[in-house]
C-alpha positions in Angstrom: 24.4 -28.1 -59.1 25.0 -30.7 -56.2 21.8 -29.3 -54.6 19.4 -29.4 -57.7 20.8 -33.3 -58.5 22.1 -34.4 -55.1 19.1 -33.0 -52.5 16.5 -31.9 -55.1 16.7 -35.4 -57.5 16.6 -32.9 -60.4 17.5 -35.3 -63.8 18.5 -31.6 -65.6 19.6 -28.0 -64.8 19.3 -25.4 -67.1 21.1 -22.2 -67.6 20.5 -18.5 -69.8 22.7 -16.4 -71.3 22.6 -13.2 -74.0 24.4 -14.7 -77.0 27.2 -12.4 -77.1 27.6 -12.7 -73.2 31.1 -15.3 -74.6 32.6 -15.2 -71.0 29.2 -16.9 -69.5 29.3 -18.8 -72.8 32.5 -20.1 -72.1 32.4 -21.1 -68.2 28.8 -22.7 -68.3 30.5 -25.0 -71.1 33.5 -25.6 -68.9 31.4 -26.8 -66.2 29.8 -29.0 -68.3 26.5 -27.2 -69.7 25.6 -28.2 -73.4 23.8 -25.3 -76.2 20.2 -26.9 -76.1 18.3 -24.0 -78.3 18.4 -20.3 -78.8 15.4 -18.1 -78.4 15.1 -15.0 -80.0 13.9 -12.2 -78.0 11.3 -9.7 -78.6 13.7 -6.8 -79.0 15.4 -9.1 -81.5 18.2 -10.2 -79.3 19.2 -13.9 -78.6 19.6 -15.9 -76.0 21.0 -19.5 -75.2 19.5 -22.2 -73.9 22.2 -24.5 -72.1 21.4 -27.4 -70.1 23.6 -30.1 -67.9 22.9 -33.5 -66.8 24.4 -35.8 -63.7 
């Protein structure tokens, strides 16, 4: 993340992850990524959108 808002001047990263996937859930929150959306999936499945600002 210091690379895409330190080097790059990103304004926003985003992350993915499979719904039930709770340990990627959990860390991306702890690092400071918010749920933005979820997208279901063709095969039905769902995944989350997460994003974090500066």
């Amino acid at each position: 993340m210091a690379h895409g808002f330190g080097t790059l001047g990103l304004a926003e990263v985003h992350a993915t992850a499979a719904e039930p996937d709770a340990a990627s859930l959990k860390l991306l929150g702890r690092i400071g990524f918010e749920h933005v959306r979820d997208i279901t999936e063709d095969d039905g499945s769902t995944t989350r959108v997460l994003t974090r600002r500066p």
